[in-house]
N, C-alpha and C positions, 0 to 999 in steps of 0.2 A: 561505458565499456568496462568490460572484466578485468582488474590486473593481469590476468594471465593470459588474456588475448593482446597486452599492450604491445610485445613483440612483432604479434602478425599484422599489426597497425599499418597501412598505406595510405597516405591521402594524399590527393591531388595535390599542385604547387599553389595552386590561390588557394585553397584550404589551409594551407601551411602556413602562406602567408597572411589569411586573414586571423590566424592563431595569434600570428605575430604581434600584428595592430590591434590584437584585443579585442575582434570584431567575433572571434567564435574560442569558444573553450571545448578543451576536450577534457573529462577528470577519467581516470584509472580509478575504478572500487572494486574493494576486497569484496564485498555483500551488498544485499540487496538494501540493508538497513541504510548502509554509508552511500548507497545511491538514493533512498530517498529524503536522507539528509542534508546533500549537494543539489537536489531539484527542489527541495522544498525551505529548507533553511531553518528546518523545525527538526529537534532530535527524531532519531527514531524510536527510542524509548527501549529498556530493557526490563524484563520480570523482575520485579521483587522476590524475595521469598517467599510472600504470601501469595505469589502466583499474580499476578495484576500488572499491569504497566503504567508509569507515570499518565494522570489525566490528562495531559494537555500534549503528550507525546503523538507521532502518528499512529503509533501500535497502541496507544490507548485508547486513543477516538475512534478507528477500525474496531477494537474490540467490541468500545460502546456500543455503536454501529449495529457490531453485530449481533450481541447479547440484546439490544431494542428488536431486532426482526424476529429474533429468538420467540422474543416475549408477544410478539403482537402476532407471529403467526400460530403460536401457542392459542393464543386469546381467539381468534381467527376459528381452529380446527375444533375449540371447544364450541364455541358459539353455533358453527355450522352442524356439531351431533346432537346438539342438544334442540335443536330446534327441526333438523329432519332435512336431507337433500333434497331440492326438487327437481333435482336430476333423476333421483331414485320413485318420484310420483309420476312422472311422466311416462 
């Protein structure tokens, strides 16, 4: 939940109460980084100045991630001009 929605927060009385007994947690985050910090238990990781995020961060494995589909759909769109649609012979 958002810090700033923590006000308009209601929850049921067993809800409350299973907060109580440590059966369910609720956390308040400022951003989306410090939520996936509290669900995952791994930082979220912040830019350097060379522009990149710690490797082992979640914003660094996402980027991985991403820059890898970057590169294999790159590889992908060349392989299929250079060899000719057979969408386009049909």
């Amino acid at each position: 939940m958002l810090r700033s929605n923590l006000r308009n927060l209601v929850l049921r009385p067993d809800v409350v109460q299973a907060v109580k007994e440590g059966k369910f947690h609720v956390h308040a985050v400022g951003t989306i980084d410090e939520g996936i910090e509290v669900l995952t238990g791994i930082a979220a990781g912040e830019r350097s100045p060379d522009g990149y995020y710690p490797a082992n961060s979640i914003n660094g494995r996402v980027e991985k991630t991403l820059t890898r589909f970057s590169e294999q759909q790159k590889q992908f769109s060349a392989a299929g001009n250079s060899q000719g649609s057979t969408a386009e012979k049909d």
